[in-house]
C-alpha positions as CSV (number, residue, x, y, z in Angstrom):
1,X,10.5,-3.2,12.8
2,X,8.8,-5.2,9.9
3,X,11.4,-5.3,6.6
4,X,10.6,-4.4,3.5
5,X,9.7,-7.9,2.0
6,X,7.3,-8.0,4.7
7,X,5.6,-4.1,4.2
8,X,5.5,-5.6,0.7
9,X,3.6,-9.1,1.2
10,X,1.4,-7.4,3.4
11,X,0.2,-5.0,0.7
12,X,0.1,-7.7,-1.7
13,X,-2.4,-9.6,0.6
14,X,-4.2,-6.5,1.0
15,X,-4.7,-5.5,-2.7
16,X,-5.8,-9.0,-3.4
17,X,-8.1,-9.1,-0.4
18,X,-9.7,-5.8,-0.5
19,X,-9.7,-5.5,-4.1
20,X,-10.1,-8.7,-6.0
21,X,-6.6,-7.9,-7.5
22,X,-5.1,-11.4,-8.8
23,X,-1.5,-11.5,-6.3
24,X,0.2,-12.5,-9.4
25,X,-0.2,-9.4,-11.6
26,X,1.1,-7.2,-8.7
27,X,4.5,-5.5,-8.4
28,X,6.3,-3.1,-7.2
29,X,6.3,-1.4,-10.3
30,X,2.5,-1.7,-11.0
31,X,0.3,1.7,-10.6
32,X,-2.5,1.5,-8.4
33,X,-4.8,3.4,-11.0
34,X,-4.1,2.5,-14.1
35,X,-2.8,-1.1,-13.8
36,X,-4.7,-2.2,-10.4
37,X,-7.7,-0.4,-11.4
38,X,-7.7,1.1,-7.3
39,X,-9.7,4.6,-7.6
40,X,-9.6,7.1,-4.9
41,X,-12.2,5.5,-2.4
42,X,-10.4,2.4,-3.1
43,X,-7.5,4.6,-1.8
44,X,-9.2,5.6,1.3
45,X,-10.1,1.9,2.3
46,X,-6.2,0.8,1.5
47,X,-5.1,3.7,3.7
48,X,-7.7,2.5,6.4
49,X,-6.3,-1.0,6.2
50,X,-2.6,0.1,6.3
51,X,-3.4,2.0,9.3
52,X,-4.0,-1.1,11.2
53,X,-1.4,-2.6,10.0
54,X,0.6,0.6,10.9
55,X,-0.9,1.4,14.1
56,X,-0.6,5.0,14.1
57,X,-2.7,7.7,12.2
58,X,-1.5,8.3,8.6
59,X,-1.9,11.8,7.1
60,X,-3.3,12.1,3.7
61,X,0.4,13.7,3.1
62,X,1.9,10.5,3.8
63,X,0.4,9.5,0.5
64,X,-0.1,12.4,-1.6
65,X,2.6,11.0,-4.1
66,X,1.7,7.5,-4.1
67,X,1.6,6.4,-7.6
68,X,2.7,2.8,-7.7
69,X,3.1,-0.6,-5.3
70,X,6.4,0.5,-4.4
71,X,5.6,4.1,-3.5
72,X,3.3,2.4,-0.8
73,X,5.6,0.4,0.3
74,X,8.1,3.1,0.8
75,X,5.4,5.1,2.6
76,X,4.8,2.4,5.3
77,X,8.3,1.5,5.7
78,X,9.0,5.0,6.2
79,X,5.9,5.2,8.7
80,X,7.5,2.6,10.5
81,X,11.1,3.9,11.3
82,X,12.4,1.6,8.3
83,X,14.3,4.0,6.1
């Protein structure tokens, strides 16, 4: 079981590196469309990524109401047994 901080660090890395998204202007709070600039293909490659990281299939369901950092987070913690 990875914790929180960890779910979180992880998608920071992954925003930065997939994206070209400056770490430092990432939250929890930030939303991946309008402050991140991540579009829906951008979405698709995240959810590709996290799925590694996750190693189990994730259902476009999982994310249907992803909006912001956080609401990722809380979808891979939940994914993995966290909460």
């Amino acid at each position: 079981m990875r914790s929180r901080e960890a779910v979180y660090q992880k998608i920071k890395t992954v925003l930065a590196d997939l994206f070209e998204v400056d770490p430092e202007s990432i939250s929890e709070d930030s939303r991946l469309y309008e402050d991140l600039d991540i579009d829906s293909i951008d979405a698709v490659d995240l959810v590709v990524e996290l799925k590694g990281y996750i190693g189990k299939k994730i259902s476009p369901e999982d994310f249907k109401s992803v909006r912001t950092v956080g609401d990722v987070v809380n979808a891979v913690c939940e994914l993995l047994g966290n909460e």
